[in-house]
C-alpha positions in Angstrom: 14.6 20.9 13.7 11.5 21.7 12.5 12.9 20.3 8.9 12.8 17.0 10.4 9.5 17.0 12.1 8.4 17.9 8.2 10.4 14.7 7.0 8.7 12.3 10.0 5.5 14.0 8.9 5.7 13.2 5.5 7.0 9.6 5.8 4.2 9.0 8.0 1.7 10.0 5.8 3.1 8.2 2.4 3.3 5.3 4.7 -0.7 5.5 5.3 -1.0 6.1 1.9 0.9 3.4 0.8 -1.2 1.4 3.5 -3.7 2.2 2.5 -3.1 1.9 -1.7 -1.9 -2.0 -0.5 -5.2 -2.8 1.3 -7.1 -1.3 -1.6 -5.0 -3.6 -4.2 -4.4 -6.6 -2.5 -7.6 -7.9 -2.7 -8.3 -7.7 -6.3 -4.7 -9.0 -7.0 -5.3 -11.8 -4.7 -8.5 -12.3 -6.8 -6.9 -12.6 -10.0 -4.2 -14.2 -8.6 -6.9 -17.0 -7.4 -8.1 -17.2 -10.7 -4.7 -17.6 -13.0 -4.0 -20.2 -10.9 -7.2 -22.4 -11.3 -6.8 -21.8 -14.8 -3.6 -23.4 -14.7 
């Protein structure tokens, strides 16, 4: 029982991190992404 509390614990927390790893990409990607495509 207390294996899966663990597991929910974890999940949660890669899935902040992974939140939080997106918000901190996504905005320089959309950036570039901006800029490849007025230089096409």
């Amino acid at each position: 029982m207390s294996d899966m509390k663990l597991a929910d614990t974890a999940r949660a927390g890669f899935s902040a991190l992974r939140d939080l790893f997106f918000q901190a990409f996504s905005a320089p990607l959309q950036a570039s992404k901006i800029e490849s495509t007025a230089l096409l």
